[in-house]
Each structure stands twice: as structure tokens, then as C-alpha cells.
VOKE-956741 format. One record per residue: x, y negated, z of N, C-alpha, C in turn; residue in one letter. Coordinates in steps of 0.05 Angstrom, whole numbers, plus 32768, in hexadecimal, padded with zeros to 4 digits. Atoms other than C-alpha are relative to their C-alpha. Example, Ala and Ser with C-alpha at 12.3 -4.5 7.8 and 13.67 -1.06 7.14 Angstrom:
// VOKE-956741
80128018800080F6805A809C80127FE88000A
7FF080187FFF81118015808F7FF17FEA800ES
// end
This chain:
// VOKE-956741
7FF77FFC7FE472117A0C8CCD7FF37FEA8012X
801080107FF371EA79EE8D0480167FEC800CX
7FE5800D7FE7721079BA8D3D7FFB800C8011X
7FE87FF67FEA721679E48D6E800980177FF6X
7FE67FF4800C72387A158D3F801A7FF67FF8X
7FED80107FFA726079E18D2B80137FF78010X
7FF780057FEB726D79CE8D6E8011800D800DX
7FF67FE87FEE72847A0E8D87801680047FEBX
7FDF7FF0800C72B47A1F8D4B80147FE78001X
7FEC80137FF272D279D58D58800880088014X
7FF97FF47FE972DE79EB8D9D801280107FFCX
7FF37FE6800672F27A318D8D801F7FF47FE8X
7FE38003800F73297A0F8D5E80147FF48012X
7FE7800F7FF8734879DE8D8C7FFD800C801EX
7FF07FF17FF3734C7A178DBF8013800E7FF3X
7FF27FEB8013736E7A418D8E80197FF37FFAX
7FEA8011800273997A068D7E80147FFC8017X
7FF980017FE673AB79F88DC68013801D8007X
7FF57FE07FF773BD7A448DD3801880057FEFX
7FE87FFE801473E67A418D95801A7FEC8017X
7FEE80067FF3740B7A0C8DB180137FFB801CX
7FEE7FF87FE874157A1D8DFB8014801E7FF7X
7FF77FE1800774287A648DE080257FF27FF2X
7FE980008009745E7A458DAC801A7FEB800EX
7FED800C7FE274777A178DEF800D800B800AX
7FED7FED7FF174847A4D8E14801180107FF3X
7FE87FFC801274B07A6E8DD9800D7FF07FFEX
7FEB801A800074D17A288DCE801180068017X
7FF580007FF174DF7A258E11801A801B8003X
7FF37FDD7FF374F77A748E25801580107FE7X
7FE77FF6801175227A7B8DDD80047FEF7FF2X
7FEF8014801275337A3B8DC87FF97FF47FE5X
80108004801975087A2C8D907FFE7FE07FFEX
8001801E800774FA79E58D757FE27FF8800BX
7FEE80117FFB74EE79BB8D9380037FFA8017X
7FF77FFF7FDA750A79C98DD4800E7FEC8009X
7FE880167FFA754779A68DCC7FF47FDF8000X
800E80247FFE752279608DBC7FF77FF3800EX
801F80047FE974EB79678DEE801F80018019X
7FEB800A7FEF752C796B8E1E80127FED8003X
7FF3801D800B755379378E007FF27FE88007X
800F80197FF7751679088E0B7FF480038019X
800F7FFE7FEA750279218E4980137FEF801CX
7FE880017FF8754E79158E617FFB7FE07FFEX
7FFE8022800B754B78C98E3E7FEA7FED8012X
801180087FF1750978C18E6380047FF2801FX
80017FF77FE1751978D88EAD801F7FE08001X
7FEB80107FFE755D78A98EA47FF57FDE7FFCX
800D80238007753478668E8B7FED7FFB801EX
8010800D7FEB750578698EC7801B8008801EX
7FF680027FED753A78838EF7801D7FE88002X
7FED80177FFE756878438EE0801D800B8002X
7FDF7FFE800675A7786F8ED580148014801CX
7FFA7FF27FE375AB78958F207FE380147FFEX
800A7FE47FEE759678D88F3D7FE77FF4800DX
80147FFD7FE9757378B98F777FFA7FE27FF8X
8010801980067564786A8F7080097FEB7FE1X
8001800C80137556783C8F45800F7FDC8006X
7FEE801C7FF3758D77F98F487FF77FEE7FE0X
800080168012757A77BC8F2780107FF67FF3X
7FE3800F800A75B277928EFE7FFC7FF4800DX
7FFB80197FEC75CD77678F28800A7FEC7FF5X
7FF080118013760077448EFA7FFB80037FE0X
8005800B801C75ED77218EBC80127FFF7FEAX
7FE28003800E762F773C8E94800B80208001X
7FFB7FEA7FFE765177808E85801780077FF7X
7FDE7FFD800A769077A08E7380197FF68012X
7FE680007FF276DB77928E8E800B7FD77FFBX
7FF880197FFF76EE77498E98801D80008011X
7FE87FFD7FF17737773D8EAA7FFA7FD98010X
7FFE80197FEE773577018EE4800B7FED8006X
7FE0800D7FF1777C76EA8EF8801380157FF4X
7FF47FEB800B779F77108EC480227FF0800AX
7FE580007FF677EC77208EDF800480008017X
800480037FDC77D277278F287FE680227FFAX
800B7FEA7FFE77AE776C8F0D801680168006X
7FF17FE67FF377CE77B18F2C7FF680157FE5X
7FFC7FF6801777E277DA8EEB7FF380177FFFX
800F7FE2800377C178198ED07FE680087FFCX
80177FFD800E777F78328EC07FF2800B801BX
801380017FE9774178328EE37FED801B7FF3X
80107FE58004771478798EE67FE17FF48011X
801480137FFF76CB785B8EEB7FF080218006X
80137FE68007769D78968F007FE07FF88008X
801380048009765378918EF07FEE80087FF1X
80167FFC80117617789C8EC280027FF57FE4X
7FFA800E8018761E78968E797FED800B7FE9X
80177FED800B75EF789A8E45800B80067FDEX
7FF37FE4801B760378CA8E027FE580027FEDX
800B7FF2801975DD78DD8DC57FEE80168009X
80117FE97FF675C979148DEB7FFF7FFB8023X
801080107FE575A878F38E2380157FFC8018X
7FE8800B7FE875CE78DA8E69800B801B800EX
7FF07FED7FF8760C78FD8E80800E7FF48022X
7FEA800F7FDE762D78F48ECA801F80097FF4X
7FDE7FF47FF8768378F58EC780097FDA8000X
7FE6801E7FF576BA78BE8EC980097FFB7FDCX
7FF8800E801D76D1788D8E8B80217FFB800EX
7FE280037FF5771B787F8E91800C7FE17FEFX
7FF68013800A772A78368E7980147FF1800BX
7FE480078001775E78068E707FFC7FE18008X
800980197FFE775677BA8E847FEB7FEF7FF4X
800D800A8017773377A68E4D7FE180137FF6X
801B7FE87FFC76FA77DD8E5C800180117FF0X
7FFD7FEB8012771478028E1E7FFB80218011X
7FFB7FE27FF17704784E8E2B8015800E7FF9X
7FED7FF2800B773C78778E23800680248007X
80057FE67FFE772778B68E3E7FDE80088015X
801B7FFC7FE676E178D88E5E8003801F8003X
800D7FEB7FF576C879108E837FDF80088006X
801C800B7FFC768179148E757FED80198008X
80057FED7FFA765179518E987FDE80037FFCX
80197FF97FFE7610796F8E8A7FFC80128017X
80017FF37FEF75FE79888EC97FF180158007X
80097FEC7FFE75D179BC8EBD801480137FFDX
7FF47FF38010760479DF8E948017800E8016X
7FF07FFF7FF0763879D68ECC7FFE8005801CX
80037FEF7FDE761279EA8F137FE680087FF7X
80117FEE7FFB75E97A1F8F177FEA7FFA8017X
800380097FDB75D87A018F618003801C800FX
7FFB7FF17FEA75DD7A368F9D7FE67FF78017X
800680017FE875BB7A418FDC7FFE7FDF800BX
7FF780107FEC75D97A068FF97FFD7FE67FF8X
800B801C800675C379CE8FD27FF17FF58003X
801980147FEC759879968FE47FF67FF17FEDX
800E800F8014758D797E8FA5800380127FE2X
7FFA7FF480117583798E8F6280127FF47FEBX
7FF08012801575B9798A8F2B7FF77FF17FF7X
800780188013758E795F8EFA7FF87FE9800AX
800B801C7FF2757C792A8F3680147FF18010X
7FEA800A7FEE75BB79198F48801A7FFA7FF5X
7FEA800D800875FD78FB8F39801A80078010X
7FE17FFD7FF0764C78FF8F3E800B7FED800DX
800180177FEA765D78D68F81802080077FF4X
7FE77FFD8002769F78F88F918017800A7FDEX
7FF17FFC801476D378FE8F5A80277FFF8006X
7FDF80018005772879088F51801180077FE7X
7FF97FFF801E774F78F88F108020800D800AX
7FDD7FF37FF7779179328F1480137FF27FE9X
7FEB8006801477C979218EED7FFF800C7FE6X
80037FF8800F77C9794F8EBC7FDB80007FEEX
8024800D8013777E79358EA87FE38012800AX
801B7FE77FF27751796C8ED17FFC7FDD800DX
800F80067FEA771D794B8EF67FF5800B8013X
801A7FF87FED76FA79608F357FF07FE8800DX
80178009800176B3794E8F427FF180098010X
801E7FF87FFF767479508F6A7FF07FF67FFFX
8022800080027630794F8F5F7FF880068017X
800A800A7FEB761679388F9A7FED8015800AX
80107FED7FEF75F9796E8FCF800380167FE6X
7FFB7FE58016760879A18F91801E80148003X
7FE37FF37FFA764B79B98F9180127FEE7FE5X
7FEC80148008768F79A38F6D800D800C7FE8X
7FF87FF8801F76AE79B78F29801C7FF17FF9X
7FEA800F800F76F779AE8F097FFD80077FE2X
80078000802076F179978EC480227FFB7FF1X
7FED800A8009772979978E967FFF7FE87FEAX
800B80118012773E795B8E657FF180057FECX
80197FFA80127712797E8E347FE780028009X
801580067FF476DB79768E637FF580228005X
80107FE6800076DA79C58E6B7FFE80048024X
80007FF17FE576C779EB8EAC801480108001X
7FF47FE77FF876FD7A0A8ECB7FF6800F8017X
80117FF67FEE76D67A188F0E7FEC7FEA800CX
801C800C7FF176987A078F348003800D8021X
80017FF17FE6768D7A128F7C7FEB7FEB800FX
801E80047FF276457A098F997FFA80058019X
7FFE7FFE7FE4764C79F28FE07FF27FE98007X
7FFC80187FFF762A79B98FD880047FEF8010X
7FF280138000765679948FD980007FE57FFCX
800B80178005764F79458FD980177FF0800BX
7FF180157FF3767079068FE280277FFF7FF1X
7FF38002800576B879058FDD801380157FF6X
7FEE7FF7800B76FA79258FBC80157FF6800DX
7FE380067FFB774379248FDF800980187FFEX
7FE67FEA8007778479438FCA80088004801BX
7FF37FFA7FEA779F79708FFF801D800B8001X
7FEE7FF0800877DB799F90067FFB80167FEBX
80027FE8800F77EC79D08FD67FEC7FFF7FEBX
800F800E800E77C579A98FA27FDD80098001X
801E7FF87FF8778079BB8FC97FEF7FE28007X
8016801D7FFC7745798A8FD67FF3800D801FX
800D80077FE57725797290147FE27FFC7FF3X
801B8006800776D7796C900A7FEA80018014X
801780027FE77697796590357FF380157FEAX
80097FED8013766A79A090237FE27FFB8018X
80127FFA7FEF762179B190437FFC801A800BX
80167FE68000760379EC90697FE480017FFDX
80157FF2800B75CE7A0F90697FE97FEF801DX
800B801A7FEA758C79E1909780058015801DX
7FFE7FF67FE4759179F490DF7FE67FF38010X
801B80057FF1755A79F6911380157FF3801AX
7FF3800D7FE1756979C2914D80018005801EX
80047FFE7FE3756B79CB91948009801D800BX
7FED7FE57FFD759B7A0B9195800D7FF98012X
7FF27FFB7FEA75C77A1C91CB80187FF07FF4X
7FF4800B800C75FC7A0691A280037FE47FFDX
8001801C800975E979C691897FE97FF48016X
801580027FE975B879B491C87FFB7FDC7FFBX
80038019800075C7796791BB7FF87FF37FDFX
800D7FFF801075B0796991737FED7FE68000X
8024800A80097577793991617FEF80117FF9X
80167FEB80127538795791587FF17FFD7FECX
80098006801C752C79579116800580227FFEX
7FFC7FE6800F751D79A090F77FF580027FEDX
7FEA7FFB7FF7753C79BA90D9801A7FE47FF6X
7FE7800C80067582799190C5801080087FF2X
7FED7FFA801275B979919091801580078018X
7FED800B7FF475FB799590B7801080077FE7X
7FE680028012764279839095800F800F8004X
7FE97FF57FFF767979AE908A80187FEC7FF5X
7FED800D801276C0799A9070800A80157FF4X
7FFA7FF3801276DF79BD9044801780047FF6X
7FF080038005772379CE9031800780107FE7X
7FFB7FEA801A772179ED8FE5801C7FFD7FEAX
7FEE7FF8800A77597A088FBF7FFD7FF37FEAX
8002800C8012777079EF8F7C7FF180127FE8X
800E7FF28011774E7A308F5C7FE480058004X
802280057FFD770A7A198F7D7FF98017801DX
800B7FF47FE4770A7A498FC7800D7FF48009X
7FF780047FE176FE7A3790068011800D8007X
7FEA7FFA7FF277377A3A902E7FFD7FF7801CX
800180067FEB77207A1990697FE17FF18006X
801E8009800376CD7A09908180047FFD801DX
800580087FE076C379DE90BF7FE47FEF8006X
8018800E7FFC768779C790DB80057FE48011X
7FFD80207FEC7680797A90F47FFB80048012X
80107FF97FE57657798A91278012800C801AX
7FE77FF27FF7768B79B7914880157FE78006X
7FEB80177FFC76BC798291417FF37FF3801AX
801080177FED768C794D91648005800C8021X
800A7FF77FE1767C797F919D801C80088015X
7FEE7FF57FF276C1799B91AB80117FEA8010X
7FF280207FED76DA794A91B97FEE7FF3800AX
801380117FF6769E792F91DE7FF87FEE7FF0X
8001800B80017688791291AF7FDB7FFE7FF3X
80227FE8800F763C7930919C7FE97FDF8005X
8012801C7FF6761978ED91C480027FE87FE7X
8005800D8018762B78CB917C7FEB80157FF2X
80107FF9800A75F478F391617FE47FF48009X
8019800A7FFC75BF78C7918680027FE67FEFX
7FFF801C801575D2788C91547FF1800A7FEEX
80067FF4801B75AB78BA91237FE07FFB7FFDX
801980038009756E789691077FE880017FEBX
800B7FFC801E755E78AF90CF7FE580158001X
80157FE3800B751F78EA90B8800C80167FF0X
7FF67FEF801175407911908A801080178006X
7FEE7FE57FED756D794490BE80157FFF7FE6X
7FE38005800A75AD79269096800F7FEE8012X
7FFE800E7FE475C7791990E580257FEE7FF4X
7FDB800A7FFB761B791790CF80027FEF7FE3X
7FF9800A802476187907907D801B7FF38001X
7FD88007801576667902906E7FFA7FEF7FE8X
7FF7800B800E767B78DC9043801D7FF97FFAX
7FDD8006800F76C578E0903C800C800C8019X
7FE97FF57FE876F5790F9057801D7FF57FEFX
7FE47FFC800E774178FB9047801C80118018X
7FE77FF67FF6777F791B905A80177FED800BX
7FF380067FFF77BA78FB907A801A80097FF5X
7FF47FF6801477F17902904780238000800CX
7FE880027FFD78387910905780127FEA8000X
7FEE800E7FFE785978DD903F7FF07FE28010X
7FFD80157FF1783878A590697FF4800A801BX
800A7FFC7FDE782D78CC90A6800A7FF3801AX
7FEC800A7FE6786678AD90CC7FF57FDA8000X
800580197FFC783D786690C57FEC80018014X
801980067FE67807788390FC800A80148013X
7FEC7FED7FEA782B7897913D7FEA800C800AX
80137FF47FFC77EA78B2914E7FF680167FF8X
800E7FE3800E77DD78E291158017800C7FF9X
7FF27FEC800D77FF791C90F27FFA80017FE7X
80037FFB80177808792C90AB7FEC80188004X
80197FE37FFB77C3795890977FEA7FFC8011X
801980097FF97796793390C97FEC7FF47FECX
8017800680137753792290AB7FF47FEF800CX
800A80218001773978DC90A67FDC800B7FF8X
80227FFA800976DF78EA90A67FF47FE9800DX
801580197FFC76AA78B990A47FE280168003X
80227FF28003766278CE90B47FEB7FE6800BX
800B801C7FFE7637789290A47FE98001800EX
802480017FF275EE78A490C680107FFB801DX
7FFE800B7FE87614789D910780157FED8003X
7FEB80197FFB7644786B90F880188002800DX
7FE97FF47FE7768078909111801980077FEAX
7FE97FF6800A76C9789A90F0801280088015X
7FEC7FF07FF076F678C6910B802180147FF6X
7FF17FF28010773978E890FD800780198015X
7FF77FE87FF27747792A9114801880157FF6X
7FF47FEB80087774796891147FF2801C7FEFX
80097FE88007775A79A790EA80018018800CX
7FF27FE27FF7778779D991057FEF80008017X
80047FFC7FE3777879C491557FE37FF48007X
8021801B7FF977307997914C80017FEF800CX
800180127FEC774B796A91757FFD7FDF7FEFX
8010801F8006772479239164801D7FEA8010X
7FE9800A7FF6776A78F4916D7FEC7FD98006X
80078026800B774478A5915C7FDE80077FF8X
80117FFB801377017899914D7FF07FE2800AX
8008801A7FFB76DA785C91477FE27FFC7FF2X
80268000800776877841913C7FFC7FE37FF8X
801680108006768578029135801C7FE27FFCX
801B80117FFF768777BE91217FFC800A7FE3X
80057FFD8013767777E790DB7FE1800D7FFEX
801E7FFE8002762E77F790C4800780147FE8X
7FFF7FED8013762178379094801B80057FF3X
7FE48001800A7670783A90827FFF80107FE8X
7FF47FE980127694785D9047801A80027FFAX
7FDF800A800C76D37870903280167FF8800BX
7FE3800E7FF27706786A90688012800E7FF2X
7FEE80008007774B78699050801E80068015X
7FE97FFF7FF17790787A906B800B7FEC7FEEX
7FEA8019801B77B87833904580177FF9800DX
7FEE80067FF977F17830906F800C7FF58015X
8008800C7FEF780B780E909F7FFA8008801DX
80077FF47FE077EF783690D97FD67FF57FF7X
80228008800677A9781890BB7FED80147FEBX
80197FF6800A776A782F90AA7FED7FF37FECX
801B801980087736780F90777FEB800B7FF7X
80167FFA800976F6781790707FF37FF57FF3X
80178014800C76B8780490457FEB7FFB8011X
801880027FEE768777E990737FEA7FEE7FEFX
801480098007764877E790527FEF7FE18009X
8009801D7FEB762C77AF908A7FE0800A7FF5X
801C7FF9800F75E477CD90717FF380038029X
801580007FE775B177C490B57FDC80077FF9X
80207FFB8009756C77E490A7800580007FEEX
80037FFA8020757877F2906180067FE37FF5X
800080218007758177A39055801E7FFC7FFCX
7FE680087FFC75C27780904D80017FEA801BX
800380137FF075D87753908180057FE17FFFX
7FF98017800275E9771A9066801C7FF57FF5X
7FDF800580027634771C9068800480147FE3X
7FF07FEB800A763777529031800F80148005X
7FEC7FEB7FFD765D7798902F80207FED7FFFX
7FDB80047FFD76AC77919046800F801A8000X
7FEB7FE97FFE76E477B29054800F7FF78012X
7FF180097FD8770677B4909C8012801B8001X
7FDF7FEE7FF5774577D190B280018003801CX
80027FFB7FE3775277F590F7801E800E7FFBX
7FE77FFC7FF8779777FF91167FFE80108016X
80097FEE7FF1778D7838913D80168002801AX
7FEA80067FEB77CF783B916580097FD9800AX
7FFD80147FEF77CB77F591777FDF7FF1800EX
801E80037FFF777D77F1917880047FDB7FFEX
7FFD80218007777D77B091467FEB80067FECX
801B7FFD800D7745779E911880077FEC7FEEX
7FFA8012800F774C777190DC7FEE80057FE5X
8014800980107716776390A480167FF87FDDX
7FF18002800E7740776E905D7FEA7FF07FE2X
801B800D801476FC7757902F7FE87FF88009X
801E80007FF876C07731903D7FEA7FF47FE7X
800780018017768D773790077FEC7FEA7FF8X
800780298006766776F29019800D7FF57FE8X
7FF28022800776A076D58FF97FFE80097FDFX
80017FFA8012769676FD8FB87FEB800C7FE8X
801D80008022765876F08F7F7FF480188012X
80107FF17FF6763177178FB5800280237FFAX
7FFC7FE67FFA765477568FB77FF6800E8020X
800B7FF57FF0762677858FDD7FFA801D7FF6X
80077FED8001761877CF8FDF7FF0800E8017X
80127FF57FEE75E777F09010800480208006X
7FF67FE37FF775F978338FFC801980077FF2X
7FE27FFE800E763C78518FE680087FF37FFBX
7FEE801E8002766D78278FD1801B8011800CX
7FE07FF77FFC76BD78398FC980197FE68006X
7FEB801C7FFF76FB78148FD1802180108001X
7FE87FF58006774778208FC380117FE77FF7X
7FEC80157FF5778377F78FE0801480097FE7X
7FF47FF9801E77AD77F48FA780257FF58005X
7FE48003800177FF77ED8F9B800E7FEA8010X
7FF8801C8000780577A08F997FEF7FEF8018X
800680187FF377D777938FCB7FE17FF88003X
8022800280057793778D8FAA7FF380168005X
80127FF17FFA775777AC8FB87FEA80067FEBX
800E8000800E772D77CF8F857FE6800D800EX
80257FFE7FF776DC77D08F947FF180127FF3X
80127FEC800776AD78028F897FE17FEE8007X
801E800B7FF8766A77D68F8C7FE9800F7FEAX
80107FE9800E7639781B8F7B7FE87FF47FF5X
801D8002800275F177F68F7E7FFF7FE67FDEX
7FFF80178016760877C28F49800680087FEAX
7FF47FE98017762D77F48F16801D7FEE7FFEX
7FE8800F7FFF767277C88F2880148003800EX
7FDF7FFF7FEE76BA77CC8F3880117FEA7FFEX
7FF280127FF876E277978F4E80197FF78013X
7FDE7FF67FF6773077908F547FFF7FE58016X
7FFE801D7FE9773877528F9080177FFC800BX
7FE380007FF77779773B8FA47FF57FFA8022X
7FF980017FE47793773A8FEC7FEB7FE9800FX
801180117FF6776E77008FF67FE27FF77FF8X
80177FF98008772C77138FD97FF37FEF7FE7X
800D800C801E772976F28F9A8003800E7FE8X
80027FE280117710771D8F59800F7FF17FEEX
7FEE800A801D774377258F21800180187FF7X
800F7FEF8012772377598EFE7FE1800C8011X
801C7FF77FFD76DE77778EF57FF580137FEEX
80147FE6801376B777B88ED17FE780038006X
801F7FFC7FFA766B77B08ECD7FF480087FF1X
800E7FEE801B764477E58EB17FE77FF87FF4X
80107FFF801B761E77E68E6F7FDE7FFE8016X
800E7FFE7FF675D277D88E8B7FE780097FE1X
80157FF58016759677FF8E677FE47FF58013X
801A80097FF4755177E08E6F80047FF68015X
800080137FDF756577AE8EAA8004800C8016X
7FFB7FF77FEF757C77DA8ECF801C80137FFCX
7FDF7FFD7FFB75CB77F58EE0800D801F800DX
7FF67FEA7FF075E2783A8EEA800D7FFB8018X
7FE580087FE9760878418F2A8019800A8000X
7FE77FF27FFE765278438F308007800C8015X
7FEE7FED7FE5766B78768F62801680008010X
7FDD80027FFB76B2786F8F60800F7FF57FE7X
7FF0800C801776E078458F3F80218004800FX
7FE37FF97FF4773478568F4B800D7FFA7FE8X
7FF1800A800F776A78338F2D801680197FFBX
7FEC7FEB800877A3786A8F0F80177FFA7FF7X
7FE88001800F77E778678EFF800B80157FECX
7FFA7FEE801777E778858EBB80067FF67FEEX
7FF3801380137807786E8E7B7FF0800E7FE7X
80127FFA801877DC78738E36801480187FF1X
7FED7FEC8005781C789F8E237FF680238011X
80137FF07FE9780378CD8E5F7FE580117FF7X
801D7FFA800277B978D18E4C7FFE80097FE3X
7FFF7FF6801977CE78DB8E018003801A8003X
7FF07FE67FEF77F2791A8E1F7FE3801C8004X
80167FEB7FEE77B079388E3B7FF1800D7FE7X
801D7FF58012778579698E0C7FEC7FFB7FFDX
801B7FFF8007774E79538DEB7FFF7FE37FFDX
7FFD801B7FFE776A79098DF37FF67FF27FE7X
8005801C8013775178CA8DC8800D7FF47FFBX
7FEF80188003778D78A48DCE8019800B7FF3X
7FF07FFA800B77B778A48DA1801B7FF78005X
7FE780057FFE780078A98DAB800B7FF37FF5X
7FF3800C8013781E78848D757FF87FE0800AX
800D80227FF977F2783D8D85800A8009801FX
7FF87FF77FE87802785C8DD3801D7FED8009X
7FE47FFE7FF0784E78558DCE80047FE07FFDX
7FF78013800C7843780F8DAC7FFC7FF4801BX
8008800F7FE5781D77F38DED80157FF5800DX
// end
């Protein structure tokens, strides 16, 4: 055989080879053949090592230390903390919530493969596998609800099963309402600017706008309101020129809550069933009516990118104020500030100067607790932190860091549940017997 016969049946083989194995790819792929699962497994392990443990950025470790440290033990507010986050499994990184005990022990999870669990819809802005569970709510009986950010929201039971899905995406937060329904921020569908309607818009085309959302405990809407609407029906649309962003995400919610019955009579202002909303691109919180739209309180400033206002009592309000200016921090650190709406008073309950450089830029939770303390949601660090009244930490949970870098925590909420309780739930880890000894 000459070389360029040679030549050519070399060739001619490692096309032949080639064709073989795009051909037995596309079978792998389209019926599951070997080695589909692997090549996903490591594709999964991959995408999670360079994206540092989050959907969208990549957070450095901040703290040189990990796990649950008790601070000022006998000055902690009792009960177990629901940590929700990124965790990585045998079978590559999962988004749900860990459920530990002081001592960081796990004692129960909820962990989600999110392909499996949203389909996505129309109305999503992102895709399931690039994105993470912000909003979260741990029920009593051990269901969770969840969203996956700009996807939509899912109740899982303590076996981690789907009982429903509902693809609105949905993002951001979780509150209990009446009639054991949830409050949620959801998206529509983009809109083109400069409508009759929305005439004061920014021009940006097209635009997300926010809905709210009022879904049942069997997963339907029961009630879909547009922000926008709100804004326009109380003068209040001229907060849409604070909006400097590119992206045509003008309102971006971030936390609707409900005003709850039993401490309605602490704000002579509001009604039981008004709704407490933040919308951080314009720096605006507001509480309104559902039924009548009428915008009662609403306030802009001195907070920067906010999150997470609270109804805590009192007649007060608290918020997380990022303090983020240009994407930067300012110096002072993320806090947390209180507003007294019927007496229009202002008071500063955390300032994160004073604490190992607690700062978050984006998200970031917080939750006024029984006794007094304040537990921290610091997202960009992968840390929660319990702080008494007078802002000193006496406890701490800092997550596990892979390759120098720190998943982010979402939400961290302290629970009043008893290991007796959580033994109780299907599918539980904890055993009753060591339970009753506790």
C-alpha cells in the first residue's frame, strides 16, 4: 500500500470513528445510555466549581472558619435554624434548606434537583439549572415552600416530594397568609414602554414588570396584582425615575409580607391583611391595601438597595438596608433600620461596622426574634448570625467553602420546633428515643 493509500484509509477510519461516536452521543443522550448520567454528573460538578456554589455570581470566602459556633451561650433564642442554600451531594450540587440545631448538627433537609422539579413556563427569566432558592418557608408539619428564582415555586413535602409546582416566575420571597395561602412576588410577561398606560415608564424596551401574588395552599392563584398599578393609582409612578439600571427590571420585589392579625392593633395606621413590599431598583417600601390599592405609608430613603422589610411589632418596621452605592459598599456596612410609621420615628437596630465586617451588596435576610435578638442573613459570605439587642454575635453558621470559594446563603430563620417535632415528620433522621432524652 502506497502513503497516500495509507493516508486516506487513516482518515477514512478516524471519520468512521468520529461518526460512530457522535451517532452513539446522540443515543446516550435521547435514551439514556451510558454514559449520560456521568457526563451529567461531571458536567453538574464542573458548572458548580467555576460558578463557586451560586446560579448567578461567584462569592469569594470571606471568613477563614466554617460551621456553627455558639458565642454567648445562654443569651441564644431557642430552636433550630433552617439555612437555605447550595449543597453539594454525591450526585452533584443541590439547591433546598438544612435544618440544624446549635451545634450545626443537621437534623433534617430538603434538597431539590431542579430540572426534575420546574419545567419553566412562558414567564421565566431564567433558567432552572442557573439559578437558586432565594425565597423559602418551613410549615409545621415539615412541607416546605420554595422558589427558584424568576422560575416559579414548589411545595415539597418532608420527604422532599413534589406536591405542586406553579410557574409564575416567581422569585424572591415566601409569606404565610390567610387560610394557610402565601403571599409571593411573581413576574410578567416583558412589556413594551411608552404605552398609554404606563406613559411614565423608563425607556428601556421592553421590561419585566412585578406582580404579587396571592396563592392558595393547593398552589392557585387567588389573587394577581400588578406593582405598577399600585404605584400609578397613589401618585406614586415619579419613583420610577430612581431606576438606573439596563436590564428593564424597573420594580424587582423583593419581599411582600402580610400584616397578621394578631399584631395588627400595634399599627393604628394599618389593617390586618395589608401588605408590607420593598422594590429595591427604586428604593421604595411601601404598605398597602389589596382589596382598595390604597398605598397607606411609604418611604425611600436613608436606605440603599433594601431587603426584607418586616412587620416586628411595636407599630415598627425593619428593614435590611443593604447601604450598597454603585455596586460598592459604603463603608458603614449593611444594617438594619426601623421606621415608626404612625409616629414617623427612625431608629438604627444593627450597624454592621461594628461587626467582623458584616456586609452584603446583594440579598441579605434578617429576623427579629422572641428575646430580642436579631438573626442575620449575610448572603455574599455564606453566613448567619444571631446578634443580641445590642449587636453583639452570640452565635454563627458559616458555610462549608469548596475551592475558596462559599456558596451563598439565602435565608437563614430561626424555628420553634422541638427534635420530638421533627422526629414526628416523615422521612425524618431524628430519632425519637435520643429526641425525648435532649
Amino acid at each position: 500500500m502506497n502513503s497516500s493509500s495509507l493516508s486516506f484509509a487513516k482518515a477514512w477510519f478516524a471519520l468512521s470513528v468520529l461518526a460512530l461516536a457522535f451517532g452513539y452521543g446522540f443515543a446516550s443522550h435521547a435514551w439514556g445510555l451510558f454514559p449520560k448520567t456521568l457526563v451529567e454528573q461531571a458536567w453538574r460538578q464542573a458548572y458548580w466549581r467555576v460558578s463557586g456554589g451560586t446560579g448567578a455570581d461567584s462569592h469569594m470566602e470571606v471568613y477563614d472558619k466554617e460551621g456553627a459556633k455558639v458565642l454567648g451561650s445562654g443569651k441564644i433564642q431557642p430552636g433550630m435554624t433552617a439555612i437555605t442554600s447550595w449543597w453539594e451531594t454525591p450526585n452533584g450540587p443541590r439547591v433546598g434548606i438544612k435544618l440544624v440545631d446549635r451545634e450545626g448538627k443537621v437534623l433534617h433537609k430538603w434538597l431539590a434537583d431542579r430540572e426534575e422539579v420546574f419545567e419553566g413556563s412562558l414567564l421565566q427569566r431564567r433558567n432552572p439549572t442557573g439559578t437558586d432558592i432565594q425565597g423559602s418557608l418551613l410549615l409545621p408539619d415539615g412541607d416546605v415552600v420554595v422558589n427558584l428564582e424568576y422560575v416559579g415555586m414548589a411545595r415539597l413535602n418532608s420527604c422532599g416530594k413534589v406536591e405542586w409546582t406553579l410557574t409564575e416566575g416567581n422569585h424572591h420571597s415566601v409569606a404565610l397568609g390567610e387560610n394557610g395561602s402565601f403571599w409571593v412576588p411573581g413576574v410578567s410577561q416583558k412589556l413594551r414602554t411608552g404605552t398609554e398606560r404606563y406613559p411614565d415608564l423608563p425607556g428601556l424596551e421592553p421590561i419585566w414588570l412585578d406582580r404579587i401574588l396571592n396563592v392558595s395552599a393547593e398552589g392557585k392563584v387567588l389573587r394577581d396584582i400588578k406593582v405598577v398599578d399600585v404605584l400609578y393609582e397613589n401618585d406614586l409612578e415619579h419613583f420610577f425615575f430612581r431606576y438606573n439600571q439596563t436590564e428593564g427590571d424597573v420594580t424587582h420585589i423583593n419581599d411582600v409580607e402580610p400584616l397578621s392579625p394578631s399584631m395588627a392593633e400595634e399599627y393604628p395606621l394599618f389593617e390586618a391583611g395589608d401588605l408590607l413590599v420593598s422594590l429595591r431598583h427604586i428604593n421604595l417600601v411601601f404598605v398597602f391595601d389589596p382589596e382598595t390599592m390604597e398605598v397607606k405609608w411609604h418611604a425611600s430613603d436613608p436606605f440603599i438597595y433594601q431587603h426584607d422589610p418586616d412587620f416586628i411589632g411595636g407599630g415598627w418596621v425593619g428593614i435590611f438596608d443593604n447601604n450598597r452605592v454603585r455596586g460598592k459598599a459604603t463603608g458603614e456596612g449593611s444594617r438594619i433600620i426601623a421606621f415608626q410609621p404612625h409616629t414617623d420615628s427612625t431608629k438604627v437596630l444593627f450597624q454592621g461596622k461594628h461587626l467582623d465586617r458584616f456586609y452584603t451588596g446583594h440579598r441579605g435576610k434578617w429576623q427579629m426574634l422572641e428575646n430580642g435578638n436579631m438573626l442575620l442573613t449575610e448572603e455574599e459570605a455564606g453566613r448567619a448570625v444571631e446578634v443580641s439587642s445590642d449587636g453583639k454575635p452570640v452565635w454563627e453558621w458559616i458555610h462549608e467553602s469548596y475551592d475558596s470559594k462559599v456558596p451563598s446563603v439565602t435565608k437563614a430563620t430561626r424555628h420553634d420546633v422541638t427534635r420530638e417535632e421533627i422526629a414526628s415528620w416523615p422521612c425524618s433522621s431524628v430519632d425519637s428515643i435520643s429526641a425525648s432524652a435532649q
